[in-house]
GUVO-985772 format. One record per residue (C-alpha): x, y negated, z negated; residue in three letters. Coordinates in pm, 1 decimal, m for minus. Layout:
REM GUVO-985772
REC         px         py         pz   gudo
REC          X          Y          Z    ALA
...
END
This chain:
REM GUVO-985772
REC         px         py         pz   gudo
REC    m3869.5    m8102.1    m2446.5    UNK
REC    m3854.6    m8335.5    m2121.9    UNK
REC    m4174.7    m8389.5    m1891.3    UNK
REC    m4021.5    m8439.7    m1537.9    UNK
REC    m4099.6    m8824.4    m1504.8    UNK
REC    m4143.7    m8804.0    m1132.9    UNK
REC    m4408.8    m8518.8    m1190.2    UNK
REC    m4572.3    m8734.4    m1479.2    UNK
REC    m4573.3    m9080.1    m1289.2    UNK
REC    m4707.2    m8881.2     m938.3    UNK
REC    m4953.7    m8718.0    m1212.4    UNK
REC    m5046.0    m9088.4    m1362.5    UNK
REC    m5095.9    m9199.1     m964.2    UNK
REC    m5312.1    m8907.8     m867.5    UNK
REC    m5576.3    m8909.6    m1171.6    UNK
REC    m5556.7    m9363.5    m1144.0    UNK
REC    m5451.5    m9368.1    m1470.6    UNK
REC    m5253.7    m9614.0    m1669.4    UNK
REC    m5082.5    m9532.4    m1955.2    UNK
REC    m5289.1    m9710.8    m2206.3    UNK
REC    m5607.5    m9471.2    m2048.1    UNK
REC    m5374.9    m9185.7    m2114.9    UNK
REC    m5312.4    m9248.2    m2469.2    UNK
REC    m5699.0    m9294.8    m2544.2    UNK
REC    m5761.4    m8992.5    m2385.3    UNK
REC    m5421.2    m8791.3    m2547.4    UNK
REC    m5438.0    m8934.1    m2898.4    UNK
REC    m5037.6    m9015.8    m2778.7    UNK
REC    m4853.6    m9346.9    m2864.0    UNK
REC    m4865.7    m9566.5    m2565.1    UNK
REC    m4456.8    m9646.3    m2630.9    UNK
REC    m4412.6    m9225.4    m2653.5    UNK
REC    m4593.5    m9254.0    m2298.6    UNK
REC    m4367.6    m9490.4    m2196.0    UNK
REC    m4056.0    m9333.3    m2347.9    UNK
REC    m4159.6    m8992.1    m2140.4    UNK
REC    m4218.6    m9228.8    m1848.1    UNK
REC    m3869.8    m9334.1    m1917.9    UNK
REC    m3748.9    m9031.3    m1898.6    UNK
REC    m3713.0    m8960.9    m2263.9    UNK
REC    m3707.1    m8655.3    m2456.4    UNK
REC    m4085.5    m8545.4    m2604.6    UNK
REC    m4126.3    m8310.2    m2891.4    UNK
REC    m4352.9    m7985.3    m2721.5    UNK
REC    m4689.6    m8108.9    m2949.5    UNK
REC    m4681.6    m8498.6    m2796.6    UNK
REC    m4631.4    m8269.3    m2425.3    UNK
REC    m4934.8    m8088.6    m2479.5    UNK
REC    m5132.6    m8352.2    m2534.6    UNK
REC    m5013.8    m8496.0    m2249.6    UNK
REC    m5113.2    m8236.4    m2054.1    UNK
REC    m5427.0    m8155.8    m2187.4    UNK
REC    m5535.3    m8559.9    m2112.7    UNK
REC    m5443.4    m8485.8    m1752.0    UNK
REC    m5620.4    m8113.9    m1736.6    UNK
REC    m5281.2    m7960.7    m1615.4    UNK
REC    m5069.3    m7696.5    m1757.3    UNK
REC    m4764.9    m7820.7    m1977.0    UNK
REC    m4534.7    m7617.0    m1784.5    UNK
REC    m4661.6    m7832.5    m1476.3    UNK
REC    m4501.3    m8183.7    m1585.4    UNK
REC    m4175.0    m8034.9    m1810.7    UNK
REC    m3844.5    m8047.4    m1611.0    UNK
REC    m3668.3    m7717.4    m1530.4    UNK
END
């Protein structure tokens, strides 16, 4: 699965959040954060979490 890095970093802007914030709040390694910030590949678990940290649906941040 592949979060939309444009849609995560504008996500990461909105909410003032770096990505050491995000991975205390997600449980989510901080280099898998930067990987999907990257513009890496995700497995659909490690997107959830992602999601859930930011309060936004996964279907919100994965490319189409």
């Amino acid at each position: 699965m592949r979060i939309d890095r444009l849609k995560f970093v504008a996500e990461l802007t909105k909410q003032d959040l770096t990505l050491i914030e995000l991975s205390k709040r997600s449980g989510v390694n901080r280099v898998t954060l930067s990987n999907i910030k990257c513009g890496k590949s995700c497995r659909e678990d490690i997107a959830q979490k992602v999601a859930k940290a930011l309060n936004v649906e996964v279907e919100e941040l994965i490319e189409k």
